[in-house]
C-alpha positions in Angstrom: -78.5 -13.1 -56.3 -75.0 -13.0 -55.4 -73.3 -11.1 -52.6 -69.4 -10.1 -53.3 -66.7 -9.6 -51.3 -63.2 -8.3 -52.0 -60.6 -10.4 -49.8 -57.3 -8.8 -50.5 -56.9 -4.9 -49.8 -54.2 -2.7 -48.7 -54.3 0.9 -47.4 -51.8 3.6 -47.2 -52.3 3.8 -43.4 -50.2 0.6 -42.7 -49.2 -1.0 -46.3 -45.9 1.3 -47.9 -46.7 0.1 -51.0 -50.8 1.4 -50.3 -51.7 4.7 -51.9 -55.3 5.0 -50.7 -56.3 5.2 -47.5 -58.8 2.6 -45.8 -61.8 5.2 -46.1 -61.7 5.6 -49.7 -62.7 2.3 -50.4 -66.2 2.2 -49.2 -68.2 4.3 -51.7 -65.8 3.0 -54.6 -66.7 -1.1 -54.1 -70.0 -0.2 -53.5 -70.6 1.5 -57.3 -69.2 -1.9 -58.3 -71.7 -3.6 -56.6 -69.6 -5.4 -53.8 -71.4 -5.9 -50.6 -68.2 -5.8 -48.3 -64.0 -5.9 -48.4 -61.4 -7.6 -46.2 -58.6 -4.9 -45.4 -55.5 -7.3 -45.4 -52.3 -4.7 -44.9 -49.1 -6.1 -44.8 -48.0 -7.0 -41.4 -44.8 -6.7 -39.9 -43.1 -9.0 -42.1 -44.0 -7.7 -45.1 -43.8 -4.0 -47.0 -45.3 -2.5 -43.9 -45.3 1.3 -43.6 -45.2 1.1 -39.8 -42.3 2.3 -37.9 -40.9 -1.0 -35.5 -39.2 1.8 -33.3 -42.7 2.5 -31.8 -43.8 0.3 -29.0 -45.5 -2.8 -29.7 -49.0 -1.1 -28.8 -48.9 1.8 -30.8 -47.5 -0.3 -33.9 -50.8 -2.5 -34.0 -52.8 0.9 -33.3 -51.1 2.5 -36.5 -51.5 -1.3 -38.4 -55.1 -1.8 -37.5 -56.3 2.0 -38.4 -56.5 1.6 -41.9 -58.6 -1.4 -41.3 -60.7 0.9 -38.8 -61.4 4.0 -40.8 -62.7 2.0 -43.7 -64.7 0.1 -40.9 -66.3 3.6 -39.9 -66.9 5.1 -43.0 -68.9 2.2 -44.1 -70.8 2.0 -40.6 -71.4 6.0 -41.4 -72.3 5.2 -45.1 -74.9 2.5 -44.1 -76.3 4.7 -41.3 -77.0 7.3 -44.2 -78.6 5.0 -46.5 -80.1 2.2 -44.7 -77.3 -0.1 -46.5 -75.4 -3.1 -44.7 -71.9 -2.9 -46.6 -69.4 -4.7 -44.6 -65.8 -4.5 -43.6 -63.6 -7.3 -41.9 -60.0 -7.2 -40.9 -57.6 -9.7 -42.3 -53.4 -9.4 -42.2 -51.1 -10.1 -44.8 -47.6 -11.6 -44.0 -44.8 -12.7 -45.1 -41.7 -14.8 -45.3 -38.7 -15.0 -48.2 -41.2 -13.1 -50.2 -44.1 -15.7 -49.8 -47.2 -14.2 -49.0 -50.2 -15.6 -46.9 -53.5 -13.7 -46.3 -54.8 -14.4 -42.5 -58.5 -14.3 -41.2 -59.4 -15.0 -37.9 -56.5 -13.0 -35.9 -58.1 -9.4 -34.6 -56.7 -6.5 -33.1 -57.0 -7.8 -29.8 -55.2 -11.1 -30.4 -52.5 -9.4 -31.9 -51.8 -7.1 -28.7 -51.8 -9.8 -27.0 -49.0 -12.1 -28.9 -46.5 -9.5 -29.7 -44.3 -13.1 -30.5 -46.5 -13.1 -33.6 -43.8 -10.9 -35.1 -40.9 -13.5 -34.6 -42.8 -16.6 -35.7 -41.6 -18.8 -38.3 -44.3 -20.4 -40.6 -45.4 -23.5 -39.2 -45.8 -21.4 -36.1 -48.1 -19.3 -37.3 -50.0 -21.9 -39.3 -50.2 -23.7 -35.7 -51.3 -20.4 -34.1 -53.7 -19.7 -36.4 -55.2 -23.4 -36.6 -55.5 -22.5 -32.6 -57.8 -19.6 -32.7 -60.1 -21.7 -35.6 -58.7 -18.9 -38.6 -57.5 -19.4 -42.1 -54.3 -18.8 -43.7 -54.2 -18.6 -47.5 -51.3 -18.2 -49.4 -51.9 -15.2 -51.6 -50.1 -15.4 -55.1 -48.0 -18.4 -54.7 -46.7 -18.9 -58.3 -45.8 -14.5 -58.3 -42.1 -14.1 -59.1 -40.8 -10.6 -59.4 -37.5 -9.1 -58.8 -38.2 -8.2 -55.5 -39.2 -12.1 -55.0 -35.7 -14.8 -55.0 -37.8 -18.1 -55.0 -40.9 -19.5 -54.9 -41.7 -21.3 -51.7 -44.7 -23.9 -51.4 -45.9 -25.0 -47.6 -48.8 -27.7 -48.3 -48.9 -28.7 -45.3 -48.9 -25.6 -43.6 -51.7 -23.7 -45.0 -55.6 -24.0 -45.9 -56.0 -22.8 -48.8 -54.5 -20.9 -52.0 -55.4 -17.5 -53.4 -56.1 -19.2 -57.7 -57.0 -15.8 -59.1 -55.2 -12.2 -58.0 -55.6 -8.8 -60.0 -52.3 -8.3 -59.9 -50.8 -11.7 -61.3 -49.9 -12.7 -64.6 -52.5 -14.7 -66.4 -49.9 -17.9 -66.0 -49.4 -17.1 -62.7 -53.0 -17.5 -61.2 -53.2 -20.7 -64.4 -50.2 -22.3 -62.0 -52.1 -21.8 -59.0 -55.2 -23.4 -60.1 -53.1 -26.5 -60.9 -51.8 -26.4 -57.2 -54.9 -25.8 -55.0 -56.2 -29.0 -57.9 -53.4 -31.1 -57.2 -53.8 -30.9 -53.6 -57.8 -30.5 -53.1 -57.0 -26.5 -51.1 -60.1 -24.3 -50.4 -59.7 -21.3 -53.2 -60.2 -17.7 -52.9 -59.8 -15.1 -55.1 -58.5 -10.9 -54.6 -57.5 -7.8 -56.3 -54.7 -7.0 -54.0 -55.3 -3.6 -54.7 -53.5 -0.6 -53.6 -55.2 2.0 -54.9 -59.1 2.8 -56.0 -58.5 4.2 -58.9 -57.2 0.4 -60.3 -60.9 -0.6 -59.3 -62.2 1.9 -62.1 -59.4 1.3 -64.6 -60.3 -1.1 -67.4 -58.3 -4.0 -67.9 -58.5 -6.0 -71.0 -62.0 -7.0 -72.7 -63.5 -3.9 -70.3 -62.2 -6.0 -66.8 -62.0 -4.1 -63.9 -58.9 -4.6 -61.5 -61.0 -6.6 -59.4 -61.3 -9.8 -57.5 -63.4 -11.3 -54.6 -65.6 -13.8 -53.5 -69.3 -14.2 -54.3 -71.7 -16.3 -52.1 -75.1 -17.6 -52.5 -75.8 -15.3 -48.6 -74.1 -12.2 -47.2 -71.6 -13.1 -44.8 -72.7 -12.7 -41.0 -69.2 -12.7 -39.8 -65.3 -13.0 -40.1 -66.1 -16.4 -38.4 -68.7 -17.1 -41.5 -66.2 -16.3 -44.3 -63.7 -19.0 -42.8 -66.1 -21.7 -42.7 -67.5 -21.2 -45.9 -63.9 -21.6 -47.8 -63.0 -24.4 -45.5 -66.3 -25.8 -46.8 -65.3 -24.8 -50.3 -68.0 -22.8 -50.6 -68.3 -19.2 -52.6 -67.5 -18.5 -56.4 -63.7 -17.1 -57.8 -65.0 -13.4 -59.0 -61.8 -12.7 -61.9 
């Protein structure tokens, strides 16, 4: 048996770009027959749809509650049926349009480091190695309008994101190469915005999915990072 896990979600609560909210997530990966989802909204650097005139408190309130209510529908959802669906918190940012999903850094850490918002890559990378996370760049190889270059930091990251929902097939092809070329950890995500892409067929009857599948349900945030450091888990695409 495998246990799935989707590792690259965005809400409306704190993602512009998101068009359901964290909540509506729960009931909808769990008819696909996930077991859990990482809520990764894009942080401050990124196509956030929180307001930086607010104080540095209430803006990680606001970032974190789409993260939250899909945490507490699931806990509600679980109590109801005896189920053990899980929900983790993750962060997307991002930098000249490269994107890099972040596990490890919680709520707590980040009201605590409001110099997160100012750090430049390796600094981040460095703060992240610190606190024993994982940074993963999500769709390196993605070039859009709204994207000038592509930018590649091998030394500064764990891993690489080789399958995501919304790439082009050649896209995710070129980041298999990379993660091959240098020996990176690999994980896999939808990057959905919105659940109705989770229903949608795409292609040969293929959901807009992605994810990770492991041999074991994941204890912990702490569990998922040592199992892709360990290059452990299966590309779900």
């Amino acid at each position: 048996m495998l246990y799935k896990y989707e590792t690259h979600l965005h809400t409306c609560e704190a993602s512009a770009c998101g068009t359901s909210r964290g909540a509506e997530y729960i009931s909808v990966y769990k008819k696909l027959g996930y077991d859990g989802i990482f809520v990764t909204d894009h942080f401050f650097g990124g196509n956030t749809a929180v307001s930086a005139e607010l104080d540095w408190k209430a803006r990680i309130e606001q970032y974190c509650s789409g993260y939250e209510n899909a945490l507490a529908e699931a806990e509600r959802q679980n109590e109801r049926d005896g189920g053990s669906f899980k929900v983790f918190f993750g962060i997307e940012q991002t930098f000249r349009g490269d994107d890099y999903l972040i596990y490890g850094l919680g709520k707590e850490w980040l009201l605590a480091h409001p110099e997160v918002e100012s750090m430049g890559h390796g600094q981040l990378f460095d703060a992240v190695n610190r606190e024993g996370g994982l940074m993963i760049q999500a769709h390196p190889f993605r070039l859009r309008d709204y994207i000038r270059a592509i930018h590649l930091h091998p030394r500064e990251v764990h891993g690489v994101e080789v399958y995501n929902g919304g790439n082009k097939p050649a896209e995710n092809e070129l980041a298999e190469l990379y993660a091959r070329q240098y020996g990176f950890p690999v994980t896999s995500g939808s990057d959905i915005h919105n659940v109705a892409f989770a229903l949608e067929e795409k292609g040969e009857g293929k959901m807009h999915v992605g994810g990770m599948a492991f041999d074991s349900p994941l204890a912990s945030i702490a569990d998922y990072i040592s199992r892709i450091k360990n290059k452990e888990g299966a590309v779900i695409k």
